[in-house]
C-alpha positions, -999 to +999 in steps of 0.1 A: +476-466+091+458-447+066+426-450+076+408-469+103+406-503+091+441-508+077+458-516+112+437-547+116+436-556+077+477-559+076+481-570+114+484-606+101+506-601+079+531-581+094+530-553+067+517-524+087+541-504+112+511-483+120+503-495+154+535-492+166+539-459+154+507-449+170+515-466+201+544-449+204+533-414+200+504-420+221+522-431+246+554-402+242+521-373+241+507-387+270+540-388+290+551-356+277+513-340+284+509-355+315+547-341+328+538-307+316+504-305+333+523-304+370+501-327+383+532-346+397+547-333+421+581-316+407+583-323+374+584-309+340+578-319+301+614-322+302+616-348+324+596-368+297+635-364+273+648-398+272+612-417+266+608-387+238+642-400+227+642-433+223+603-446+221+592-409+204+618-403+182+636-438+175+604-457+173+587-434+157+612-427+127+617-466+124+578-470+120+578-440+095+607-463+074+589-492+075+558-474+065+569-457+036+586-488+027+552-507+027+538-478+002+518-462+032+530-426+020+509-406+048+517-422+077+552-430+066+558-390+067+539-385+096+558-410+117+594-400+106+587-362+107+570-369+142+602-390+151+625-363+138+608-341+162+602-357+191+645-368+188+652-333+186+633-321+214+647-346+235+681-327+231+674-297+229+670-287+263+693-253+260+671-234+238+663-199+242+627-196+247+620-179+213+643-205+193+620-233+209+587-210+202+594-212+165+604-247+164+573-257+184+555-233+160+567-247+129+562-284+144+524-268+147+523-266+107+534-297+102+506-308+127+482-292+106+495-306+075+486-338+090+455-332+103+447-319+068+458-347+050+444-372+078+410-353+078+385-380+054+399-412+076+380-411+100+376-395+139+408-410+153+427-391+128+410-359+133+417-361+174+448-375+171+461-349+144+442-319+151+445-321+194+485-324+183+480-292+162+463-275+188+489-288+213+516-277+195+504-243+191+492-236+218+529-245+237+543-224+206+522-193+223+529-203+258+569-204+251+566-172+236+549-152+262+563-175+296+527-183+300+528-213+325+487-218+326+488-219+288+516-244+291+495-266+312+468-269+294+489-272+261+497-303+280+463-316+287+455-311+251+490-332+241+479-359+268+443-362+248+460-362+215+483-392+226+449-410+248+436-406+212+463-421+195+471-451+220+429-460+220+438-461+179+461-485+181+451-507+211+420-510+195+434-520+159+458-544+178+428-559+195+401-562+169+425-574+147+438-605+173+402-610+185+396-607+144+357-591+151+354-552+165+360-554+199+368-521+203+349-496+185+371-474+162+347-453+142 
């Protein structure tokens, strides 16, 4: 989706792999934001590996293909990049803490890159990109310096970025089935 409108413009017609891309990194951020806040009771971000996998990574690198295939350059690369990374955080689990700092850290620039590029369609792109930046960064810092606060709140910030991304799509999906703005997207 390239801007705002262009989910529920190509949602007839089967063109646009947007709102599944969006769906499924909302739905990954907010699994893997949620996990890393502790507010369930003995578990981690890491617990959140095999939905990063396979709905993250898979889905996400599928919907970057068929994006890129459709012409939709932007989110074409942000989809597969975002499904490269979430597949290889998902098996990754033995890395020393500075390895995964700079990979987290370097995921950050690509965040930014995005957020960047995203930055003139509208307010969806701007949480959805720049909260992931932010995110990103922030667990960058936190892996770095064993900072567990930092880490939880890098997850609350990961959670909003994926709440951001799953309203995006839900309500592309909705206004576009309903065919009038039922959802307010702007």
């Amino acid at each position: 989706m390239s801007n705002e409108a262009s989910g529920a413009q190509n949602a007839r017609s089967g063109a646009d792999a947007g709102n599944l891309g969006y769906l499924a990194l909302g739905l990954t951020l907010l699994a893997y934001g949620l996990l890393s806040t502790g507010i369930f009771s003995g578990t981690t971000a890491g617990d959140a590996a095999s939905l990063a996998h396979l709905l993250g990574g898979l889905t996400l690198f599928i919907a970057g293909l068929w994006q890129l295939r459709a012409g939709e350059g932007f989110t074409g690369t942000a989809f597969t990049s975002l499904g490269a990374f979430w597949a290889t955080w998902s098996v990754a689990g033995g890395a020393g803490k500075n390895a995964a700092g700079l990979f987290l850290l370097l995921w950050a620039l690509l965040a930014l890159t995005l957020t960047a590029a995203a930055w003139q369609s509208g307010l969806f792109s701007r949480l959805v990109y720049g909260l992931l930046t932010v995110s990103l960064a922030l667990s960058a810092i936190a892996t770095f310096t064993t900072t567990g606060g930092l880490a939880k709140f890098a997850g609350w910030v990961a959670a909003a970025s994926g709440l951001a991304a799953w309203y995006w799509a839900t309500a592309a999906l909705t206004n576009s089935a309903w065919g009038r703005a039922a959802l307010p997207v702007k």
